[in-house]
Each structure stands twice: as C-alpha cells, then as structure tokens.
N, C-alpha and C positions, 0 to 999 in steps of 0.2 A: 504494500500500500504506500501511495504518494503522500506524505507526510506535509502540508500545507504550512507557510511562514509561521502563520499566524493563524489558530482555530475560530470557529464561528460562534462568539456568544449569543445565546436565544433565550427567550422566553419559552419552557417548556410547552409542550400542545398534548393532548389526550393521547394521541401519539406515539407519546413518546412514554408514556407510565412503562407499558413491560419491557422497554429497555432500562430504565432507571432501576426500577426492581431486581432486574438481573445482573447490574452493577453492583446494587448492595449484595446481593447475594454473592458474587465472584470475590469480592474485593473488602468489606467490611468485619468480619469476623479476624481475619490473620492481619488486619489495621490493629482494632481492641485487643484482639486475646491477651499479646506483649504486655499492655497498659495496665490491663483491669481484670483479666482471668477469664478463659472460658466462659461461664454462663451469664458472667454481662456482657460479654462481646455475642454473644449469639442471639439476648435478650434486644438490643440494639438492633438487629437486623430485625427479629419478629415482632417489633412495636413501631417500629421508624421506618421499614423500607416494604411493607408491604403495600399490596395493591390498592387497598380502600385509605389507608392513611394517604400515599403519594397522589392518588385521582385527588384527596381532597385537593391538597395544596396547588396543584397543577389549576385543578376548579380556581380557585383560589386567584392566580397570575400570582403564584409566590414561589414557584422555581425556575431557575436559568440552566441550560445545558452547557457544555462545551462540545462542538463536532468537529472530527477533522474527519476529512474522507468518509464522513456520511456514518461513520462510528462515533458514538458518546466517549469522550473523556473527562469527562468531568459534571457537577454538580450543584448546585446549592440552592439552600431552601432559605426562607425566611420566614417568622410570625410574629406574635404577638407576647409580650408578657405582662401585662398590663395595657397603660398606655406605652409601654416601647415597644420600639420594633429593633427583633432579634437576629441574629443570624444565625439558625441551629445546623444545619446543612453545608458540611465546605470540603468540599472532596474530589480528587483526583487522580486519573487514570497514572497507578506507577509504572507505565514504560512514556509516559506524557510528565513524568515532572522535571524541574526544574524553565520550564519554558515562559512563565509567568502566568499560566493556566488560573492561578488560583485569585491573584488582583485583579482579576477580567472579570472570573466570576462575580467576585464584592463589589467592583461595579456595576455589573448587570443587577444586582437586588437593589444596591442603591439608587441606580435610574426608576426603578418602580415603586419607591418611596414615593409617598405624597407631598405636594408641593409646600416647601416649607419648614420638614421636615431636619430637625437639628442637630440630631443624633440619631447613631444605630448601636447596639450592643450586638457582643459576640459571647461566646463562653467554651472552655474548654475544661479536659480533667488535668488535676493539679500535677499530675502522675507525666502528662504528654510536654515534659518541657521546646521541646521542639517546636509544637504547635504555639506555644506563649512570645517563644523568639522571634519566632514568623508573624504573630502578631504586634507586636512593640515594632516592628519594623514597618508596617502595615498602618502604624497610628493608633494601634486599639493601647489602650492605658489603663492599670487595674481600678476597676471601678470597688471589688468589693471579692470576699471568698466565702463560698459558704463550705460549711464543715460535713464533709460525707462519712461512709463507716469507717476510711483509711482514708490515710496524707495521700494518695494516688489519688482517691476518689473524692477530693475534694473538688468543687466546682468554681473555679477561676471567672468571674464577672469581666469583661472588657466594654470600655466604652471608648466611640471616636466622633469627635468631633466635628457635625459637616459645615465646609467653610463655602465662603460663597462660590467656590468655582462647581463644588459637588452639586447645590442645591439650581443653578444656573443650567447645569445640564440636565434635570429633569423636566420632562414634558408631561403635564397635569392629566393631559388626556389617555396616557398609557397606565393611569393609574386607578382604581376602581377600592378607594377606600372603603373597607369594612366600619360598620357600624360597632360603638361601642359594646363591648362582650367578646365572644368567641365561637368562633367558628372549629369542628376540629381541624381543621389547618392552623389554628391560632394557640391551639393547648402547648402550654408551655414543658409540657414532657412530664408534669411529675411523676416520678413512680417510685418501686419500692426498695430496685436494687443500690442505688447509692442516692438517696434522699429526694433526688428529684428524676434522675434519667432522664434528664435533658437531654438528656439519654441521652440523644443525637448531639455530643458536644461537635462544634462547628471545628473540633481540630484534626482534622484528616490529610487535607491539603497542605500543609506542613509535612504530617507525618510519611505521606505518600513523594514527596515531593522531590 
C-alpha cells in the first residue's frame, strides 16, 4: 500500500463504526494490558469500542478518523463531563506512529467544538507516562488527579487552553451542540474497575506512537 504524505482527517460516518470497532479490537487490549492488567485492558475494549457505544458517538458528530489509503489509522472521540468537553478517544494505528497522526486528530475534535468554546480536557492513566509527555507537549497542563485503586490507575485530568487562532478556525455550522444533560455519547465512563473507567483514557496515541 501507497503510504500518503499526509492522512485524511474526517469526521467519522455510520460507515465507518465496524471498522473502528475492529480497531479497538486489533489494537487496544496489548495498548492496556502493559499499563493496567488484563481484565481492564479487555474491560476497555467491551464498554468503549463496541458497536452501540461507537454508533452513538459517530450519531453524535463526536468522532474523527485518520485514513491513509482508504485504511483507518487512527481515532478519537470526544464528550461531555459536565459542562466540559473531553477528549476520551486518542489513538493510533502502531505501524502509523510517529507521523503526527495524533495532533491532526485533536484538531479534528477541536474544529467540532462549538463556537466559543475555551477549553477542552483530556485525561489519561497515571501509570501511561508517555501519554502525559505527549501531552504537556500538546499544551494539555495538569488540571487535577483523581485517586484510582493503584498509582497506575490513577486518572491524570488535563486541561488546554483554546486561544484565539483555535476558536477562529471553527465553523459554527459543522457543529450540532447537545443540549444540557447527556446523551450516551456524552457518559463520562464511570465504572467500577479503577473508579471511573474513563475507561477510555485518551492516552493511546502517545502510547502507540
């Protein structure tokens, strides 16, 4: 396969679910296992990459692709934690990293931010220092830690701040603001294997990279 300069960031389409799904299933599990042990890394695939969770969000206009050569490499999701908006979803194809795959992606979710919009949060496991480096580089700055059942599994807050050239390239009309509450595209992950299972921590893209 012809290997393209530069991949295509998209707005994911209905489409495109059971290839994303078969992403997390190829590539997700031997991501975690290292970090966090077997059955949260397996957990994370069967609450975050399956087919009715990914249609929502796709529903949604809250995931971007990466395609080179008509193959997915990459991922990310975005939702709701409140009034923020998160990035839970950050991941990339490992024979595709290092090419800048994964700041393409955080742009792509940040262009579908709604106009005005002044911040985004990220969050990773305390455990993926890689993914924390990759962020500090990226602008994300520790917002806050919450404490999981192990120093691994503690969950790493990031916030970055968007200045006026980010909020200048978004276009109002590509965005379809959710009304206050939650949609499940919008559930912030809690669960029960490390306090929240945010499960989906947004640090892969580093780790894969």
């Amino acid at each position: 396969m012809v290997r393209n300069p530069e991949p295509v960031i998209r707005d994911a389409v209905a489409p495109d679910v059971a290839a994303i799904c078969r992403f997390g299933e190829a590539h997700i599990r031997s991501h975690y296992a290292p970090l966090i042990g077997d059955g949260p890394a397996d957990q994370q695939v069967r609450r975050w990459w399956n087919e009715t969770y990914i249609a929502a969000g796709v529903a949604a206009g809250q995931v971007v692709v990466a395609e080179d050569g008509g193959e997915l490499v990459g991922v990310a999701q975005r939702g709701r934690n409140g009034a923020d908006h998160v990035i839970y979803k950050l991941y990339v194809h490992p024979d595709h990293r290092g090419r800048g795959i994964g700041p393409l992606l955080i742009a792509g979710l940040v262009r579908q931010l709604p106009a005005g919009t002044e911040r985004v949060f990220i969050e990773q496991f305390a455990g993926n220092a890689r993914a924390g480096a990759f962020y500090e580089r990226e602008g994300f700055t520790v917002d806050r830690i919450e404490p999981g059942p192990t120093d691994a599994l503690a969950v790493v807050w990031r916030v970055q701040e968007l200045g006026p050239e980010a909020l200048g390239h978004r276009d109002p009309a590509l965005v379809d603001e959710p009304p206050p509450g939650r949609s499940p595209a919008d559930e912030p992950h809690r669960g029960s294997e490390d306090s929240r299972h945010g499960g989906e921590r947004g640090d892969a893209e580093p780790a894969l990279e």
